[in-house]
N, CA and C of each residue as an Amber inpcrd file, in Angstrom:
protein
   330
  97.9360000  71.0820000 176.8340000  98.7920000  70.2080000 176.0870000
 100.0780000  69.9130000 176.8740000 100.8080000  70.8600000 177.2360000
 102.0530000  70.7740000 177.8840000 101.7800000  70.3490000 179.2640000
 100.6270000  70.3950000 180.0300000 100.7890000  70.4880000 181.7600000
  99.1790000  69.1900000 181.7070000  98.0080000  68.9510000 181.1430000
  97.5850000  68.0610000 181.1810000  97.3860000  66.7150000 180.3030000
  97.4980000  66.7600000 178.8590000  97.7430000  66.3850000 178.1250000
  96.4910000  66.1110000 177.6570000  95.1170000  66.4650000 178.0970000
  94.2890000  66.5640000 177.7990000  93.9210000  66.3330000 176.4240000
  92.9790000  65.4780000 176.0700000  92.4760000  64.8090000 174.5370000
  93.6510000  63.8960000 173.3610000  95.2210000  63.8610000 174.3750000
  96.2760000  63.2540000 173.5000000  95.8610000  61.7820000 173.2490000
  97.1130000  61.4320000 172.4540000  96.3290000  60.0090000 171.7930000
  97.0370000  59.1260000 173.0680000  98.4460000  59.7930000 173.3300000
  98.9340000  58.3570000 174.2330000  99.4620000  59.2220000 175.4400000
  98.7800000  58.3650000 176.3460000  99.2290000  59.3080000 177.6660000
 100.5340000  59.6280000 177.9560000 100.5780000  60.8160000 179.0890000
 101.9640000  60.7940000 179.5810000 102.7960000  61.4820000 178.6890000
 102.2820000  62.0220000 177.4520000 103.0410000  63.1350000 177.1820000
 102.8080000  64.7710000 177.1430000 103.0890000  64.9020000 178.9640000
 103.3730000  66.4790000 179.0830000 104.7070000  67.2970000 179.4910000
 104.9950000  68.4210000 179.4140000 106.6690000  68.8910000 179.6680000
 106.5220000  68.8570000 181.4540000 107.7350000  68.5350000 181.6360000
 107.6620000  68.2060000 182.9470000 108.3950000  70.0540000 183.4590000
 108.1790000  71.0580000 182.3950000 108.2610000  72.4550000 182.4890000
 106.9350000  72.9660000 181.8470000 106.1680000  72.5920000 181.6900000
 104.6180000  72.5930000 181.0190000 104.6810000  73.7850000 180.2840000
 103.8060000  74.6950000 180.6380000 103.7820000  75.7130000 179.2770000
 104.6620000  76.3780000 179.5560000 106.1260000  76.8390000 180.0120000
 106.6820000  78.1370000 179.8090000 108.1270000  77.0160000 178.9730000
 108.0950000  75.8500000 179.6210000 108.7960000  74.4390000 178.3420000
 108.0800000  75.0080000 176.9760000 106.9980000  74.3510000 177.1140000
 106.7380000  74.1680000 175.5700000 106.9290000  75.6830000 174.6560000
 106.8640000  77.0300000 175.3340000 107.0270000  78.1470000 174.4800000
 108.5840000  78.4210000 174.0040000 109.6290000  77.7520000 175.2210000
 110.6140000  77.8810000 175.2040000 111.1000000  77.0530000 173.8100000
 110.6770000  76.0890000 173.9450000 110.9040000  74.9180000 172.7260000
 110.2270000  75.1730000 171.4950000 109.3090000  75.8680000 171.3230000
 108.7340000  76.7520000 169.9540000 109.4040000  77.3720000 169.6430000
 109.8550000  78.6360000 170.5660000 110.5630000  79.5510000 170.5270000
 110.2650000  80.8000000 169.1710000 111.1470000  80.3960000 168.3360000
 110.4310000  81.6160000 166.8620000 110.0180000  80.8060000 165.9710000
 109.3790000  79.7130000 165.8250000 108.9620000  79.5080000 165.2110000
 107.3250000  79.8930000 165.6740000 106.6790000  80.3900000 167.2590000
 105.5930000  80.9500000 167.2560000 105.9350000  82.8110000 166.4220000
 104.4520000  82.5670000 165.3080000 104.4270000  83.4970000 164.6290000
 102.7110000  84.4000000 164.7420000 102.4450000  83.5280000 166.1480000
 101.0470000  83.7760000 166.5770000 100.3440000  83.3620000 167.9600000
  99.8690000  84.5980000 168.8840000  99.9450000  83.7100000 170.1600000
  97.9510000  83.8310000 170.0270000  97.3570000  82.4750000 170.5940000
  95.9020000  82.5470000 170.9780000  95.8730000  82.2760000 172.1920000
  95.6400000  83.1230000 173.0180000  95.3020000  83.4070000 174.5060000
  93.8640000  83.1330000 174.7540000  93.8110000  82.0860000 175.9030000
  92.9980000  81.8210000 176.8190000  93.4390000  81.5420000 177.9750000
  92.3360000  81.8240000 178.9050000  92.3070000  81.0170000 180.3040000
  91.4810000  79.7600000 180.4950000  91.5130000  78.8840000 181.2700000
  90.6060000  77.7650000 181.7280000  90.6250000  77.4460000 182.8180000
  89.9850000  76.7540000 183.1480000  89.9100000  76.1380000 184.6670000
  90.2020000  74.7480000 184.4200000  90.8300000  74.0450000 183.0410000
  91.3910000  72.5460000 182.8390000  90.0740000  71.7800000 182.6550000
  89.0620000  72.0510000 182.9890000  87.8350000  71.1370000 182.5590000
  87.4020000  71.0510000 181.0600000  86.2860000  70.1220000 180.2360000
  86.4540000  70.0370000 178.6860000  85.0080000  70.2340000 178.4310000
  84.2750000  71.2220000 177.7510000  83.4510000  70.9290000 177.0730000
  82.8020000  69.7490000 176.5450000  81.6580000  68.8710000 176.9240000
  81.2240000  67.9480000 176.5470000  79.8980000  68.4110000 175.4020000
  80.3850000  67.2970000 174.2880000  79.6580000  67.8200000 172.9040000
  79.5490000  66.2650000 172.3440000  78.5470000  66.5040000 171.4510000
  78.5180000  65.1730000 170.7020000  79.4440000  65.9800000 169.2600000
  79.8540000  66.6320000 168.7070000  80.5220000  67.5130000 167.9020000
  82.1930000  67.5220000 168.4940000  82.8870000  66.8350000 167.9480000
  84.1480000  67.0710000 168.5120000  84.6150000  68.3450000 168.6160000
  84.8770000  69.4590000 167.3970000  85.3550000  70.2470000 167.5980000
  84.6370000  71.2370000 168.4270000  83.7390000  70.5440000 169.1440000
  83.1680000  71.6440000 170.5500000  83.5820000  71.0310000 171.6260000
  84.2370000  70.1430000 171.4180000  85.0330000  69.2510000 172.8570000
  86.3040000  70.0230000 173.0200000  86.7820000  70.9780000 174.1360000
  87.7280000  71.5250000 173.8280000  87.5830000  72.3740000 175.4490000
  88.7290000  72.7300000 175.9820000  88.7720000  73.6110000 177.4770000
  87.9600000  74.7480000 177.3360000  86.8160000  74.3820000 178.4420000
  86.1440000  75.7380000 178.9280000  86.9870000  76.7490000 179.2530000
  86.7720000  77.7460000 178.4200000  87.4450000  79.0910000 178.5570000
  87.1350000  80.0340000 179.6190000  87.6520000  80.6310000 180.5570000
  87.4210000  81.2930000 181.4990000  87.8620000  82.6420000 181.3370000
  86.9380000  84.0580000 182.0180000  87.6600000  84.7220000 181.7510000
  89.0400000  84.9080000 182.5550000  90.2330000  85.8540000 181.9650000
  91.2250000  85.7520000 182.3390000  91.6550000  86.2080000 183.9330000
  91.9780000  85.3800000 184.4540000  92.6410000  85.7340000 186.0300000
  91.5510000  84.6020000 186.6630000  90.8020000  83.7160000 185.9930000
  89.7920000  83.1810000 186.9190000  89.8620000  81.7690000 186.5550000
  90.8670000  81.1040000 185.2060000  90.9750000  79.9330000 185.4370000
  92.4380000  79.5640000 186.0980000  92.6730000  78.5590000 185.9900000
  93.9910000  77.7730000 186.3000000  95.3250000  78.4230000 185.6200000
  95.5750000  78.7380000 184.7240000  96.7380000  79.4070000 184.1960000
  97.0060000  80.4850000 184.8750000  98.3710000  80.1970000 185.7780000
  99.5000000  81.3370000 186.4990000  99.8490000  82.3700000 185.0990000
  98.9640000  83.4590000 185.3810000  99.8350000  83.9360000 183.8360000
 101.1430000  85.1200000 184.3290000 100.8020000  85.0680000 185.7830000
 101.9250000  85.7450000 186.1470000 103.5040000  85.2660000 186.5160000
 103.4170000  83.6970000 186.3250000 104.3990000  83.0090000 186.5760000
 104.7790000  82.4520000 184.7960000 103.9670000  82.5240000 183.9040000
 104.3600000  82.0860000 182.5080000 104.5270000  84.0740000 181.5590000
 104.4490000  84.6420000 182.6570000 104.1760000  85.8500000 181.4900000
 105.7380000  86.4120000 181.2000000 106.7350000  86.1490000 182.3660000
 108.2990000  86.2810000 181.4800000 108.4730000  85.4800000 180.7140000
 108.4040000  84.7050000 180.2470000 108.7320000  83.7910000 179.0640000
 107.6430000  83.8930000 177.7310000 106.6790000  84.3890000 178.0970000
 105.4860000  84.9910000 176.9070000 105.9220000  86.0400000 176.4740000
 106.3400000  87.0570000 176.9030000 107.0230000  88.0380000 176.7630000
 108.7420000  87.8760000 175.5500000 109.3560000  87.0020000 176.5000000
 110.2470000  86.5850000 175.9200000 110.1000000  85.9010000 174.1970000
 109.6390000  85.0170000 174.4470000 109.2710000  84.7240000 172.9560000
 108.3350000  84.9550000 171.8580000 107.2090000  85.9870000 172.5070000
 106.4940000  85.8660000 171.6890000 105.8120000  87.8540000 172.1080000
 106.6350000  88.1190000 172.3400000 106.2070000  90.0200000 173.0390000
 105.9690000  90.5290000 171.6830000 107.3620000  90.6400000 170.9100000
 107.2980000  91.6020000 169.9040000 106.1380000  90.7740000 168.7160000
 104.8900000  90.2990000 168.9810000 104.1640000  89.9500000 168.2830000
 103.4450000  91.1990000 167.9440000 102.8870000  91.5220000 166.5240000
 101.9440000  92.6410000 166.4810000 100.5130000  92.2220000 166.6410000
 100.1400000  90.9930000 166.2170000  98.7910000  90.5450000 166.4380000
  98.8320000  89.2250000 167.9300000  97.5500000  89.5640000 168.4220000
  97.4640000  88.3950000 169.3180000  95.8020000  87.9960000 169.4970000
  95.3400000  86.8450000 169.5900000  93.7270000  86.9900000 169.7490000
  93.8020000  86.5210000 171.5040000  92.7630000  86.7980000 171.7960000
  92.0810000  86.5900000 172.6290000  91.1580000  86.0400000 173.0860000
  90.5910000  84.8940000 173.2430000  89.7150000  83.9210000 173.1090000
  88.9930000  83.8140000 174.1310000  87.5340000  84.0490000 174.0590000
  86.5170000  84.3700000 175.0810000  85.3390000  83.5150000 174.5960000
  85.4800000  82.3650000 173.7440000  85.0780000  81.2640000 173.5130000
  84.3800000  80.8940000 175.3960000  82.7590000  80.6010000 174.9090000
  81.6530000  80.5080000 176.3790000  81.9590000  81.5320000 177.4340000
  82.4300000  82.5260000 176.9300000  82.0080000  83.6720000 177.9930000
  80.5640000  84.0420000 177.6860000  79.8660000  84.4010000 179.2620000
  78.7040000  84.5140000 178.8090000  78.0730000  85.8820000 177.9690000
  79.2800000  86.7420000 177.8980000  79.3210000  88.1250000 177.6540000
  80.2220000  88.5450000 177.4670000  80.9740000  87.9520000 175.8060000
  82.2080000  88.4790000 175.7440000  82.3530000  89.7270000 175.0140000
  81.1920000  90.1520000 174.9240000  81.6280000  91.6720000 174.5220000
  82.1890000  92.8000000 176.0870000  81.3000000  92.1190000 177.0320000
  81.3640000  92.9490000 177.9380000  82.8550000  92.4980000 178.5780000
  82.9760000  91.7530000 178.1780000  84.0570000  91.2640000 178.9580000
  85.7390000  91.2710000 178.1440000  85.8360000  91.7530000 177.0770000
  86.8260000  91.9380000 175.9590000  87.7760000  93.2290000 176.4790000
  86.9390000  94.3020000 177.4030000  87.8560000  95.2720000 177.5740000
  88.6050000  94.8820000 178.9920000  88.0000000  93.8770000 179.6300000
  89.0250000  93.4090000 180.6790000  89.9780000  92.7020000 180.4440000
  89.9780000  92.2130000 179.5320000  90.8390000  90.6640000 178.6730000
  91.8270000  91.7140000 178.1040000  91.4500000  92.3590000 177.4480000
  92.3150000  93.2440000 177.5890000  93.5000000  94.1020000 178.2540000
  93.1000000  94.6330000 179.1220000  93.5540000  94.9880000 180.4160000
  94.3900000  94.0150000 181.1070000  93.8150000  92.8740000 181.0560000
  94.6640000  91.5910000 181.6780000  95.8590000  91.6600000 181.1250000
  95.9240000  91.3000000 179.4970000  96.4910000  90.8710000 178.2280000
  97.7810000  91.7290000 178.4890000  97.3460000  93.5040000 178.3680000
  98.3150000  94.1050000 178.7810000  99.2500000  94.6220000 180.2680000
  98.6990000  94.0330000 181.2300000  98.8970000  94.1920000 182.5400000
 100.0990000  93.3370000 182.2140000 100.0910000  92.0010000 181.9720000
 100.5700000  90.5640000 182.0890000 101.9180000  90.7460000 181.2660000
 101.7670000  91.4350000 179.3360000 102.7130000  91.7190000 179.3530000
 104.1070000  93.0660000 179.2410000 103.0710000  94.1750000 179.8290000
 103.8930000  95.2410000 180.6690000 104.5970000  94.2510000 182.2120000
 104.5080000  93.5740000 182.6190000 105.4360000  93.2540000 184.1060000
 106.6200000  93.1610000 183.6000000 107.6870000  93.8910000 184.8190000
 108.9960000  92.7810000 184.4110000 109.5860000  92.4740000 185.4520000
């Protein structure tokens, strides 16, 4: 949303600070973070709501989460719940305790 603008109605509106802008500009009013990775490509569906960024697991798409994770931290750390979205992993059970691991690697840094 913030860095491609991917599926918007009128082009050309992304933060020219992309996602660590747009969290900044939420700020507390996020009361919930859903974590994914992608590689920016879209699910093709005749079903819209399956049209939506192939999810990757984490560290393997396009999202720097080590360059957005001070400002995730910042606004949205002291969250008690967070999901994790492993939406077309081919094995996201097997793969939940790394997402994990990521999840908390990313926001233990400082």
């Amino acid at each position: 949303m913030a860095v491609e603008g991917a599926r918007h109605v009128r082009e050309g509106r992304t933060l020219v600070g992309g996602q660590a802008d747009l969290l900044r500009e939420l700020g507390s009013r996020i009361t919930h973070v859903h974590l994914l990775d992608t590689d920016g490509s879209i699910s093709e569906s005749d079903v819209s709501a399956f049209r939506t960024t192939i999810h990757r697991p984490f560290g393997s798409g396009a999202i720097d989460f080590d360059a957005l994770a001070p400002t995730l931290r910042d606004v949205a750390g002291g969250l008690e719940w967070w999901t994790v979205d492993l939406c077309f992993c081919p094995d996201p059970w097997e793969e939940a305790g790394r997402s994990l691991a990521f999840v908390k690697r990313i926001l233990s840094k400082e």
